[in-house]
N, C-alpha and C positions, 0 to 999 in steps of 0.2 A: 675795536669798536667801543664808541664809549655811550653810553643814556645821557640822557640832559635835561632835566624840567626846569621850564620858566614861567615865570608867574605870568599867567594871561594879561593881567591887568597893565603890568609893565611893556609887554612886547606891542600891546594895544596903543601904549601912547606913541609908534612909530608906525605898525603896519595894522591894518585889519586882517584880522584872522577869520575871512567869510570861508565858503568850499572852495573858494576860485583857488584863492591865496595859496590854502592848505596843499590846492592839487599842483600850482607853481613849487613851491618848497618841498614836495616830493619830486618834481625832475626835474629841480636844482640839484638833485643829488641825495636829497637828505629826508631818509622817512619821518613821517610826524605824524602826530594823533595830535588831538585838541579835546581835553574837558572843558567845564565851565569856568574852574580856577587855573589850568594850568594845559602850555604846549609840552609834548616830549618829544626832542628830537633824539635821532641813532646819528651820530658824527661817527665816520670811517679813520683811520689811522694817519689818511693822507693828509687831513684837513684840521689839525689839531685848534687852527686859527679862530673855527667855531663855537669852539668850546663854551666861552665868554658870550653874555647875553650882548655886551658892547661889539664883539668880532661877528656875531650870527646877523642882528639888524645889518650891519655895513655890508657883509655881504650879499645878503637877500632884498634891501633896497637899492641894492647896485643890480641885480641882476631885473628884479622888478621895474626898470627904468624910472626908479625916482633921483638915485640918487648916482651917475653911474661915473665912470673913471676911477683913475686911481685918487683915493686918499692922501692929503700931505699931513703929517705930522710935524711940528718944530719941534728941534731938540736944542735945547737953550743950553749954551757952553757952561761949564764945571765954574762952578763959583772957588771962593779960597779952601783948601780943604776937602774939597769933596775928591778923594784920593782914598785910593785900597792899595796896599803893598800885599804883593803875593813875595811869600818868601820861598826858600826851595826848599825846605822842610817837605810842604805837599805833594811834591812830584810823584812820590812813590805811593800816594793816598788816593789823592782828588784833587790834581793837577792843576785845573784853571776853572775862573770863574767870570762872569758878566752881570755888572753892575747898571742902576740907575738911581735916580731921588725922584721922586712925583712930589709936584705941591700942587695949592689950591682945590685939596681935595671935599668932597661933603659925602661922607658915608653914613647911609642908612642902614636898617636889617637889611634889605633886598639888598643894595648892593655889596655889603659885607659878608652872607650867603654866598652871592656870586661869585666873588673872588677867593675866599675860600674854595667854593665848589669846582674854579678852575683851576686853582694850586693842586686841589688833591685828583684832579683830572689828567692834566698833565703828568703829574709824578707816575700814575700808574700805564701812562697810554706813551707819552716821546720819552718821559725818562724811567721807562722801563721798571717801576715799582722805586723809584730814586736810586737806580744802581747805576743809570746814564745819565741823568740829571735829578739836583734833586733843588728846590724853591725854597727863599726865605721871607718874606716879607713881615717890615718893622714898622714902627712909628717911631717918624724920623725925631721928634724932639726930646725922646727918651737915650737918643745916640750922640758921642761927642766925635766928631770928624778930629785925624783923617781914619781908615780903619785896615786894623791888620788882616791877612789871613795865612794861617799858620797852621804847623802841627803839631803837634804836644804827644808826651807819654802820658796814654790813663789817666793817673792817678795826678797828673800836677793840672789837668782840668776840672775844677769847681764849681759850679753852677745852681741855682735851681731851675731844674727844666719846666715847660710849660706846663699849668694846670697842677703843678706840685706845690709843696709849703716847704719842700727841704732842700738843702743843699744836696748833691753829689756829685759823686766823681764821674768820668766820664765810663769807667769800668762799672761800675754799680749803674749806670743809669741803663746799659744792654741791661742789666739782670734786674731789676727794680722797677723800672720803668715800661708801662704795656706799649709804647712806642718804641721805648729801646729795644725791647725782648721781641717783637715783629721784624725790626729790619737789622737787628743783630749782626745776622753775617754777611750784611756790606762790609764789618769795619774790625770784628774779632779775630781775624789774620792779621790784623794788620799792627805793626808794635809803635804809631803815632793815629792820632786822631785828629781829625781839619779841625779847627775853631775860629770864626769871625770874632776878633774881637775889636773895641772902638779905645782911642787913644788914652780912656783914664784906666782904661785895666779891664774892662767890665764885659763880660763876655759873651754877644750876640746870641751864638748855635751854636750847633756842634753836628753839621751837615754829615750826613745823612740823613741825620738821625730826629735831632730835636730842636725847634729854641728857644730860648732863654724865659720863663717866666714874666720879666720883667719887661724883658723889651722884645718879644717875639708875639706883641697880638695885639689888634689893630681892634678901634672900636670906633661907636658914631663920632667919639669926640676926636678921632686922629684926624689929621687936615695935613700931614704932609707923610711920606714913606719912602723906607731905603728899598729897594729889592736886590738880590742877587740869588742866580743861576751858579752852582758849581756844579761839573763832572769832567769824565772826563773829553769830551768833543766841545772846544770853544766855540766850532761854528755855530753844531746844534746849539750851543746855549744861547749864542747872541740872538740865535730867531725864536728861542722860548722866550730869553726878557724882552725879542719885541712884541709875542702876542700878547705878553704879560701888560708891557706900558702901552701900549696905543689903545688897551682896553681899558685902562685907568685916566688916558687921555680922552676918551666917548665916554668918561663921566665928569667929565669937565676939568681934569687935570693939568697941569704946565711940566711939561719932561726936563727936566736936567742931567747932560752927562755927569757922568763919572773916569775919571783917571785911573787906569788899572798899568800898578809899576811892576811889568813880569822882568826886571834890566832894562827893558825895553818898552816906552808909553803908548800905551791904547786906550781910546775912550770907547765907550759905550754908554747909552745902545747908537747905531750905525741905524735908521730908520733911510738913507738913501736906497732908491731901487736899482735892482739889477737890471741889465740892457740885454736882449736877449734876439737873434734874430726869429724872425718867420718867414717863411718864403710861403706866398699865395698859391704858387704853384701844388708845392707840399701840400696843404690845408686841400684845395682843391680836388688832387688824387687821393687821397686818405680818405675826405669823406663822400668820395663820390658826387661833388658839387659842382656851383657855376659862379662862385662869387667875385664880386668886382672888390674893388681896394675900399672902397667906401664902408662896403657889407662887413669886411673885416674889423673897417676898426667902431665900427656901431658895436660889433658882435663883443670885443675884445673889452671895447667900453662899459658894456653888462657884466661882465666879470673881475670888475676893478682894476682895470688895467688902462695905460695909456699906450697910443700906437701912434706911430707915424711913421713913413717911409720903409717897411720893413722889419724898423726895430720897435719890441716890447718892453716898456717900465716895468718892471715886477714886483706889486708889493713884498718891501722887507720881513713881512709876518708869515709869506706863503713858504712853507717848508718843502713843498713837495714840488715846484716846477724847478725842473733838473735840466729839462731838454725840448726841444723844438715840441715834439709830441705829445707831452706836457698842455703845453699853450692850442693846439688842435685839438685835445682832451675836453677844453672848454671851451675853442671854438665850436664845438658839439653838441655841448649842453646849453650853451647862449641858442643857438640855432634850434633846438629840440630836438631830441632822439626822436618824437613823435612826428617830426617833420620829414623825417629820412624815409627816403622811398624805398622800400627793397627790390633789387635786380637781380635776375639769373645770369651768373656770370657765361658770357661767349667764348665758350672751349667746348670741345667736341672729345671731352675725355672724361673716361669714369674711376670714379677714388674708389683706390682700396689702401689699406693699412699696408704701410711697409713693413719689410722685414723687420729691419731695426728697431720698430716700433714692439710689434709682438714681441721680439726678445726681451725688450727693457719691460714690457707688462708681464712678460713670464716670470723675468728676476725677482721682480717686484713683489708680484704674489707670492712666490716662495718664501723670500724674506719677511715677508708678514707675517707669513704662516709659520714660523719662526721665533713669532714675538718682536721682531724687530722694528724700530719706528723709522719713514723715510724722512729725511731730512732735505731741503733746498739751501741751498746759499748762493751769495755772488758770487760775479764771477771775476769779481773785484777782491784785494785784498789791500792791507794798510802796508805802506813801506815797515813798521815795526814788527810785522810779524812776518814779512819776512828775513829781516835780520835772524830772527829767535832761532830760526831753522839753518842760518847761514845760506839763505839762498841769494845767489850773488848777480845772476843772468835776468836781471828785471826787466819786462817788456812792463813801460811804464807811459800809458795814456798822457796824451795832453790837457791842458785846460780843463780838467776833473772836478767837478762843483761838490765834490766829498772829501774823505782822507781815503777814500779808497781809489787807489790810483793805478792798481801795479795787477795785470792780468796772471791769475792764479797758475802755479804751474802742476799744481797737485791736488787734490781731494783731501789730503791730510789736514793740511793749513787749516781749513772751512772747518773740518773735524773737531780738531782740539779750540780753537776760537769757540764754538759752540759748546764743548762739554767744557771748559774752561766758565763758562758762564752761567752754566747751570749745576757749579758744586753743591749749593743749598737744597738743591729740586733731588728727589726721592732716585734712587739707586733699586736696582740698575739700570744702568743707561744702555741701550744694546742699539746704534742707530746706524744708517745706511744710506748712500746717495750715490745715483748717477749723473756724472753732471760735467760739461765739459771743461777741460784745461788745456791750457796755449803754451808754446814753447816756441823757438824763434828760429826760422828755415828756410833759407835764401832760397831752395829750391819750389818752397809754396808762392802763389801768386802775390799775395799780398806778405810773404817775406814770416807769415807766422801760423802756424800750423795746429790747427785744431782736433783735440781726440775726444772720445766717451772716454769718460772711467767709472770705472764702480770703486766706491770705498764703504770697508763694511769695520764701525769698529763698538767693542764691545771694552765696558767698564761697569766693575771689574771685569776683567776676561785677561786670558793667559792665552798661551801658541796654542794649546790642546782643544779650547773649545773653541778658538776661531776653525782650526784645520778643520776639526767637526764638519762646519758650516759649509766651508770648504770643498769638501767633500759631497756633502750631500749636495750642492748647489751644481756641481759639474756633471753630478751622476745623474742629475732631474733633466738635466741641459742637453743629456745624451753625449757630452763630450771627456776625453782622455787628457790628462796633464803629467808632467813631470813635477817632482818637487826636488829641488837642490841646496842644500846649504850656501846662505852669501852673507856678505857684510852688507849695512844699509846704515848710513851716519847717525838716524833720528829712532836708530830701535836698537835693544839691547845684540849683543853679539852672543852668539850659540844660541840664542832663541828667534833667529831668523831667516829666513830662506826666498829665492825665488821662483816662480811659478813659469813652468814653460809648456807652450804650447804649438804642437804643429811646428819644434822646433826650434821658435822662436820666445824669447824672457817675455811678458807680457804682462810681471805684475810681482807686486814681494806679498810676503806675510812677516809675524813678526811680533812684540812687545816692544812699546815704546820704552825710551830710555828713561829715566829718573830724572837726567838733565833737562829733557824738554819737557817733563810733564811739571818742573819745577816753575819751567819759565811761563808756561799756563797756567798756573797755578789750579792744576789737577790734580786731588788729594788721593786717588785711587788709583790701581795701575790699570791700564790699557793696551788690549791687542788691537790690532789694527793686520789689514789686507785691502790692495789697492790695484785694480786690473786695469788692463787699457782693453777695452772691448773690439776697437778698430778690427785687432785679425781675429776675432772670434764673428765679427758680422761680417768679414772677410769669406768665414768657410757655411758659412748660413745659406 
């Protein structure tokens, strides 16, 4: 969740901010107070589009019915030059990036504020503190087209970074620099460093991290600008440089692609909408309603969207509509949650908590009481991770609107993805999850077969204090296990064994191997243990 203040006076030359408004913009979705000088809104993680005082009016005049449907942007083809070559230096750094040029710009404070205040919005809320994306924006008459992006050793990058008077290296600028020394270990593993630079030599950024003095900061006087997105998800980045330019476009900008040469040409930014269906029917049963095809696309209309026959326009700046349900999410809020009648569902049965359920609240509390943190993940995974593991038997989803496409067949994967991510974040990591994984079973109805598992993994931790846990967790549970010596590919050998119960293997323990905690780039060793609960809420 991110804060947001906007100047009263600014948001007033589009909407009045009486109580009516104030109480619409809270079920729109988005809490707000209102001082004399200034609105604060709370933007959720889904809606990063808000951020910008240009993306919050577009949205809240469309739902207001001032201004409603979808928004068109032009994006005006790549003039001579206007080209970025990605070389394959970065692959192993900060992979890809998504460019644009904005002209016909007129920047004030307020609007130079803004933009600012949504670069550094962004970086901490969609690109994860800039570990998943991180923003550059330039004034483009200080740059000579076309522009590289590259990697370099430390010490042959030279720069003065922003708000300095000196040169350095890009090794000195982590240690010297209070931007470098902040986001340091993005890039202090790593033996090359990305650098933007433009055709006479002269060197933009140095992404993560910082840019350039020189031409890294924009003022009243800039009238035109470069932007670019690097990390490592090219999707995410082309829908951060679109919230980025359609918000520099609602300040009366002209978009220009850019030519991005990965061997292979793309431009950016891509401002066409996605086409998505909805079925009336769905919307209908979901929220309990009675709407006709008309009410649909009024409703659809309020939310910046265009409709006709079923299918949805999707603005290219919405980061969060994935799926059908998605779009009935805001058929909801168009319609008002205050509008929704509440009913007593017609069943003639009384809930109580299933077993399975108590079990997993029992586990749970143990492991807490433990110290240990529960963790959630998809239930999705990237084709790359699971290469890393050599998992070969991929049940892999259609028409995926992510990189995660390939149903998890383990708890581990999710595991080390996550502590893989949080090397920088305080030790120790002692975390836990139950959570299902798929495997592929001609004799299941639908051909794939779904289990609980728990996975419990501690770093540092060894076999000695997982079994601990171990231990104590089956003797709370009131149940008996065997423990046997085995091999398991992704944990070291003699410090690994599996768990049988009633019988039946139901699960390994173990110390990860070196080799995959390399390919995570997991600097401390890890125990791990991973049950399939199925025949334990079998004898429940």
């Amino acid at each position: 969740m991110a804060n947001i203040k906007f100047d009263r006076k600014e948001v007033e030359k589009h909407i009045k901010l009486d109580d009516k408004t104030i109480e619409r913009i809270n079920m729109f979705g988005v809490p707000a107070s209102v001082s004399a000088t200034e609105l604060e809104i709370e933007v959720f993680p889904n809606r990063p589009d808000l951020i910008s005082l240009p993306g919050f009016i577009r949205a809240i005049k469309s739902f207001l019915g001032k201004e409603t449907g979808l928004k068109k942007y032009r994006v005006n083809a790549p003039e001579k030059d206007y080209k970025v070559k990605i070389e394959s230096s970065v692959k192993e750094v900060r992979p890809y990036t998504a460019c644009a040029i904005v002209k016909n710009l007129n920047f004030d404070d307020v609007s130079i504020k803004d933009i600012i205040n949504v670069q550094e919005k962004l970086h901490s809320t969609l690109g994860r503190n800039r570990k998943k994306i991180a923003i550059g924006i330039y004034p483009f008459d200080k740059i000579k087209l076309p522009i590289k992006y590259e990697a370099r050793k430390p010490d042959d990058i030279k720069f003065i970074p922003l708000d300095m008077d000196r040169e350095l290296t890009g090794r000195e600028i982590l240690i010297k620099n209070s931007t470098g020394r902040e986001y340091a270990s993005l890039l202090e593993s790593a033996s090359k460093y990305p650098v933007f630079s433009d055709s006479s030599g002269k060197i933009l950024s140095m992404p993560p991290i910082i840019n350039s003095h020189e031409t890294g900061k924009i003022t009243s006087d800039t009238k035109e600008v470069f932007v670019e997105c690097s990390g490592f998800d090219f999707s995410a980045l082309k829908k951060t440089l679109n919230i980025i330019v359609t918000a520099l476009a609602d300040l009366g900008g002209k978009i220009y692609g850019v030519e991005l040469d990965y061997g292979k040409k793309e431009i950016t930014p891509d401002l066409s909408p996605a086409k998505m269906k909805i079925d009336l029917e769905n919307v209908n049963t979901t929220l309990g309603l009675d709407l006709k095809e008309k009410d649909l696309e009024k409703l659809l209309s309020r939310m910046g969207y265009d409709y006709k026959s079923g299918r949805v326009s999707v603005p290219a700046w919405r980061t969060d509509i994935l799926h059908e349900v998605d779009l009935i999410e805001d058929v909801a809020i168009a319609y008002g949650y205050e509008n929704l009648e509440p009913e007593i569902p017609k069943v003639a049965t009384i809930g109580e908590e299933s077993k399975e359920s108590k079990l997993r609240g029992k586990v749970t509390e143990l492991l807490n009481g433990l110290g240990l943190m529960e963790i959630s993940s998809f239930h999705f995974i990237k084709q790359d991770e699971a290469k890393r593991i050599k998992f070969e038997k991929h049940l892999e989803v259609e028409n995926s609107k992510t990189d995660y496409k390939i149903l998890r067949p383990n708890l581990l994967i999710s595991a080390l993805r996550i502590l893989g991510e949080n090397t920088d974040n305080e030790y120790p990591q002692n975390i836990f999850e139950i959570g299902r994984v798929f495997s592929l079973d001609h004799k299941a109805e639908s051909g794939v077969l779904e289990e609980e598992h728990l996975l419990v993994a501690l770093t540092p931790g060894n076999f000695t204090e997982l079994k601990r846990i171990l231990d104590y967790l089956m003797k709370m549970l009131g149940l008996e296990y065997q423990f046997h010596e085995s091999e398991i590919k992704e944990l070291i050998h003699g410090r690994t064994g599996k768990i049988v119960f009633d019988g039946k293997e139901i699960g390994h323990i173990g110390e990860v191997h070196p080799d995959v905690l390399g390919e995570w780039h997991i600097k401390l060793p890890v125990s791990v243990l991973e049950i399939d609960l199925e025949e334990i809420f079998a004898r429940i």
